[in-house]
N, C-alpha and C positions, 0 to 999 in steps of 0.2 A: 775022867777025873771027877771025883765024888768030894764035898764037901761035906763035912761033919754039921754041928749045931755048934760046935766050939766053935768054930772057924766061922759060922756066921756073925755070932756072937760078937767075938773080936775086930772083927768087921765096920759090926753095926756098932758097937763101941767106941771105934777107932772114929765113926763116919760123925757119930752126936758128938765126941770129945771137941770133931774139926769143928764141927757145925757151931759147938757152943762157946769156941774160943773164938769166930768171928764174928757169930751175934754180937758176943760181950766188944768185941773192936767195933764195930760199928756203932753201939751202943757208946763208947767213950766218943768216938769220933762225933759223933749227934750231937751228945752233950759239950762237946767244946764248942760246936759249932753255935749253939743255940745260947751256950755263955757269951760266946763273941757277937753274937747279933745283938743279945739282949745288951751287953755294955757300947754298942753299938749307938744300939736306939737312945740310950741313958744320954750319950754323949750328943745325938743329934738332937732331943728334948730339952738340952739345958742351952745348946745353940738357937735355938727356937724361940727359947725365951729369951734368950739375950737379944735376939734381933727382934724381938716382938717389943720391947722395952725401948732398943735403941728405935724402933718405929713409933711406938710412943711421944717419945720425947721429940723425936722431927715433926710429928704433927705438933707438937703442941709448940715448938719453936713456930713452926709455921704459923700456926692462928697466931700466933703472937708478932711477927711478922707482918700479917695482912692487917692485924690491928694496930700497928705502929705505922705501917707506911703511906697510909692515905698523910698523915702528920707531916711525917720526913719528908715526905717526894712532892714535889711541884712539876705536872705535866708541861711538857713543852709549851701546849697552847696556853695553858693557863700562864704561863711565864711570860711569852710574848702580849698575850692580853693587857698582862701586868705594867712590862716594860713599856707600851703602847700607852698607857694612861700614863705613865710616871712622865714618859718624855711631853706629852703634850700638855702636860700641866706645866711643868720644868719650861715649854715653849710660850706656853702665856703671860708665865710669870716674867719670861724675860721680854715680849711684846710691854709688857706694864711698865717694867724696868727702863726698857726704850723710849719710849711714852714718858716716863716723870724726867729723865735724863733729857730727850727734848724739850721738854717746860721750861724745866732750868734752865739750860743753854739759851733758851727764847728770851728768858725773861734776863739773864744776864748781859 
């Protein structure tokens, strides 16, 4: 069996025609692919900043926070300390009270 130069021809014709219709498919397929990444990215970028913002704003809720709550908040000890002075004044003054209420009654 002898092949002509036609017959190669057609061949090698037939062979670049395939070659160059799945270049070109590949070539779309790339390009979709690389659309879909890129509006991918686009979309993970604007996420990014939306969370880098709502992280902003909790810090700054927070400073603002630790700067309000020393004001707001009374530590337990600090509260018992407190309580502890109130009643023992609250206790003298009623020793005093006892005290002038005895006078009285003496002198009555």
């Amino acid at each position: 069996m002898q092949m002509d130069w036609q017959q190669v021809g057609v061949i090698v014709t037939i062979f670049l025609g395939w070659s160059a219709l799945l270049v070109g498919v590949i070539k779309i397929l790339i390009e979709r692919a690389v659309r879909g990444n890129d509006d991918r990215f686009k979309r993970i970028e604007k996420d990014l900043e939306r969370e880098t913002e709502k992280r902003r704003d909790l810090d700054k809720e927070m400073r603002t926070l630790q700067t309000d709550l020393p004001r707001a908040y009374v530590q337990r000890e600090d509260w018992i300390r407190l309580a502890t002075t109130i009643e023992a004044k609250m206790d003298a003054l009623n020793t005093k009270f006892d005290d002038v209420k005895d006078r009285i009654h003496a002198r009555g």
